[in-house]
C-alpha positions in Angstrom: -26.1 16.0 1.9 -23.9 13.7 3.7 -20.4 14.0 3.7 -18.0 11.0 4.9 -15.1 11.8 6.1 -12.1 9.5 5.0 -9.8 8.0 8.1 -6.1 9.2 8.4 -4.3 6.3 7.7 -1.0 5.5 9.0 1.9 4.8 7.5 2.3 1.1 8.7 -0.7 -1.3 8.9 -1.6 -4.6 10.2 -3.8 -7.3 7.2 -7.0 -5.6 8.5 -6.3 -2.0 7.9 -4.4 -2.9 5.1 -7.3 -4.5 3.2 -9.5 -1.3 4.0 -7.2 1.1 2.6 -6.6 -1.3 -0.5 -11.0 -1.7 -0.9 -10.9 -5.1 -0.5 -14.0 -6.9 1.0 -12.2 -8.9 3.9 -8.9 -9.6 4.8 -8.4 -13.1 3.6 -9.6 -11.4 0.1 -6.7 -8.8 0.8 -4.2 -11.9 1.8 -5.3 -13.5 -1.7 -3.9 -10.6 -3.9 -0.7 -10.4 -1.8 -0.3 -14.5 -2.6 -1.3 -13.8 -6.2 1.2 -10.8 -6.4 -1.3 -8.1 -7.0 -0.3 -6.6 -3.1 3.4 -6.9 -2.1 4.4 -8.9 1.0 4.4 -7.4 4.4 7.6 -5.3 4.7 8.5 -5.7 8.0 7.1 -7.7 11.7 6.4 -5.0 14.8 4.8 -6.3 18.1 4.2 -9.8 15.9 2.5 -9.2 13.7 2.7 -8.4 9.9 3.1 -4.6 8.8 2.2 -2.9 5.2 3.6 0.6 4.6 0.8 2.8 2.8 3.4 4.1 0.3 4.7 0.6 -0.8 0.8 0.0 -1.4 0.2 2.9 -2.9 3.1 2.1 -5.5 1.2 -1.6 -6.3 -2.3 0.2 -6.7 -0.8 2.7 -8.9 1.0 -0.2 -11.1 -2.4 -2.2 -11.1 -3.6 1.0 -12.7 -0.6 1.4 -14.8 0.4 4.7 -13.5 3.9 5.9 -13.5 5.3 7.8 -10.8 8.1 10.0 -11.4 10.9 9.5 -8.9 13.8 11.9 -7.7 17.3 10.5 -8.4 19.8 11.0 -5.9 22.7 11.0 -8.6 23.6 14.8 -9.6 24.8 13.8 -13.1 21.0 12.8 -13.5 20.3 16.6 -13.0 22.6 17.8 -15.5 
């Protein structure tokens, strides 16, 4: 039996890793469903070049998927 082990991936990523953690075949594919609206835009620029933060990717898969994910208000009268 073979067992793969998954990579730890970080919490920012560059087009390359971004299309890896997201399945897509290439990069340009990945760059395709960003244009189309299916990935968000890169959030922010470090060291030139465009950055993805996993969570804001994981929030796009799980709409793709229609999955809701519960969120935690900040407001206290929302706890009452």
């Amino acid at each position: 039996m073979i067992v793969r082990q998954m990579p730890a991936w970080p919490l920012q990523m560059r087009a390359e890793t971004a299309a890896a953690y997201c399945d897509e075949a290439d990069t340009d594919e990945f760059l395709r469903g960003v244009e189309a609206g299916h990935y968000p835009p890169p959030g922010s620029s470090f060291g030139g070049s465009a950055k993805w933060h996993r969570a804001v990717l994981d929030a796009a898969i799980d709409r793709h998927h229609a999955i809701v994910t519960p969120t935690i208000s900040n407001d206290l009268i929302d706890l009452l």
